[in-house]
N, C-alpha and C positions, 0 to 999 in steps of 0.2 A: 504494500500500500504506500503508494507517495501523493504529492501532489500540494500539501497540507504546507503551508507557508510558513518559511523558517525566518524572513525578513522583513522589514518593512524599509526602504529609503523614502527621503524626503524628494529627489528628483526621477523624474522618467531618464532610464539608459536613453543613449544618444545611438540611431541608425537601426533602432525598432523596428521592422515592418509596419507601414499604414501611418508612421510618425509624420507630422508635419516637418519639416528643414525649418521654415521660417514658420512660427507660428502666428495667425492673424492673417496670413498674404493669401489664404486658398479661398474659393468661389466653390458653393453648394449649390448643388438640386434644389430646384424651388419647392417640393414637395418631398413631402416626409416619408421615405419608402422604410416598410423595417424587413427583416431576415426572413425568409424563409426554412433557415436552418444553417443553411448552406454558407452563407453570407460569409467571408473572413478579411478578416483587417489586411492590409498589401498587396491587397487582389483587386479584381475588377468585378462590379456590377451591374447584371443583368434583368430588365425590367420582366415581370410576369404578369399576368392577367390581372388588371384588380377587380377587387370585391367592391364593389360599392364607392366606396370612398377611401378605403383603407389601400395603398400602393403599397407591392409586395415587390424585393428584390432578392434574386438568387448568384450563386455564381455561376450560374449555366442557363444558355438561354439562343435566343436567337440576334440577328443583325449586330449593330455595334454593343457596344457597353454603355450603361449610364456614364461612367465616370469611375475613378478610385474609389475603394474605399479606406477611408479613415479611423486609425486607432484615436477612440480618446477614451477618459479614464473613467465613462458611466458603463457599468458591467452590474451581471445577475448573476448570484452564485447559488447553481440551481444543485449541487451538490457538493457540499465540503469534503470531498475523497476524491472528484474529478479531477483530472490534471489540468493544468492551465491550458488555455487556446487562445488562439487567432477567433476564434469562429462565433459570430453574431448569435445567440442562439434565436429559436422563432418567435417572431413576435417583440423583438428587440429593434429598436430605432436603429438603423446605420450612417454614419455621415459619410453621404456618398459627394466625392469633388470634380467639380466639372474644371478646375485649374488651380496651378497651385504647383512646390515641390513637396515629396515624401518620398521616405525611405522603406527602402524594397530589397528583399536576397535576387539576386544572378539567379534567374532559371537556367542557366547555361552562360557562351563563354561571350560578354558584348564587351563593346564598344563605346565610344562618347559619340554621341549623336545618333546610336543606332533609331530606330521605328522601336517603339516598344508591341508588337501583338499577340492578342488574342482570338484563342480559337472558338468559340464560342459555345461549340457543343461539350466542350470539356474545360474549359477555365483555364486551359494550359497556355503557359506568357511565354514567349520567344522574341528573339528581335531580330530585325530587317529591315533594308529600304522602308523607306517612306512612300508611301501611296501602296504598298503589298496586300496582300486581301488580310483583311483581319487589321490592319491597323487601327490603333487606338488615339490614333493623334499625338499622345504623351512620347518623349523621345528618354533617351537614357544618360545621364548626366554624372561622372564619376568623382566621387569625393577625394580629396585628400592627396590630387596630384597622380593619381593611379592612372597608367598608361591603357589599362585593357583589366576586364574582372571576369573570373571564373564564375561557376556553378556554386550558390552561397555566397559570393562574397556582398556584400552591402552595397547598393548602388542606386543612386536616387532617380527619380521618375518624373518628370518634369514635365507642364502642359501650361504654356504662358499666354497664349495666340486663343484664337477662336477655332 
């Protein structure tokens, strides 16, 4: 059994997934979509059918992405033995960013300036050219003087323009 928090700090670690770079500088969805389940902070999402009034977002979906989604520090702790996550659970509000920077793990091996894309049937992020099917408009921006980032390594996500 783990999961069970041994710490508390007074600041969020720096290069989180889903973290804001500058905090204040990102543009949200005009409308309040919450999880599906699926939802996870450093990903992309994707709009589902709504119920009425209530806007549902997943991480799989069709056409483009909403936007990023954003970690911030309102959470529901739906069992004290779960392990920690990324993952909106359902029925949780998500801040999803139509611009803005945030930090994001290397799905693989990119570049400064790559295409950040997704696939939409399965959430999976890669990068490439700009205008490639599946781009997300957001580009890849690398921290810290780094020439080129591997698979994991911390690399921010960027989306300034329209």
């Amino acid at each position: 059994m783990s999961g069970f928090q041994k710490s508390v700090k007074l600041y969020p670690a720096v290069g989180v997934p889903g973290q804001e770079v500058n905090p204040g500088q990102a543009i949200y969805t005009a409308e309040n979509y919450i999880s599906d389940g699926t939802l996870a902070a450093g990903g992309f999402a994707f709009a589902k059918a709504s119920d009425g009034d209530v806007k549902t977002a997943s991480a799989t979906g069709t056409g483009k992405p909403l936007g990023f989604v954003e970690r911030n520090g309102v959470s529901v702790i739906t069992n004290p033995l779960t392990e920690a996550t990324n993952v909106y659970g359902a029925g949780i509000s998500a801040p999803i960013a139509l611009r803005g920077q945030f930090y994001a793990l290397a799905t693989g091996a990119a570049t400064e300036g790559q295409s950040v894309l997704c696939d939409p049937a399965t959430g999976a992020v890669t990068y490439g050219a700009s205008g490639a099917e599946n781009d997300t408009g957001w580009i890849v921006i690398l921290p810290a003087g780094l020439a080129a980032a591997a698979e994991g390594d911390v690399v921010i996500y960027q989306r300034i323009g329209a």
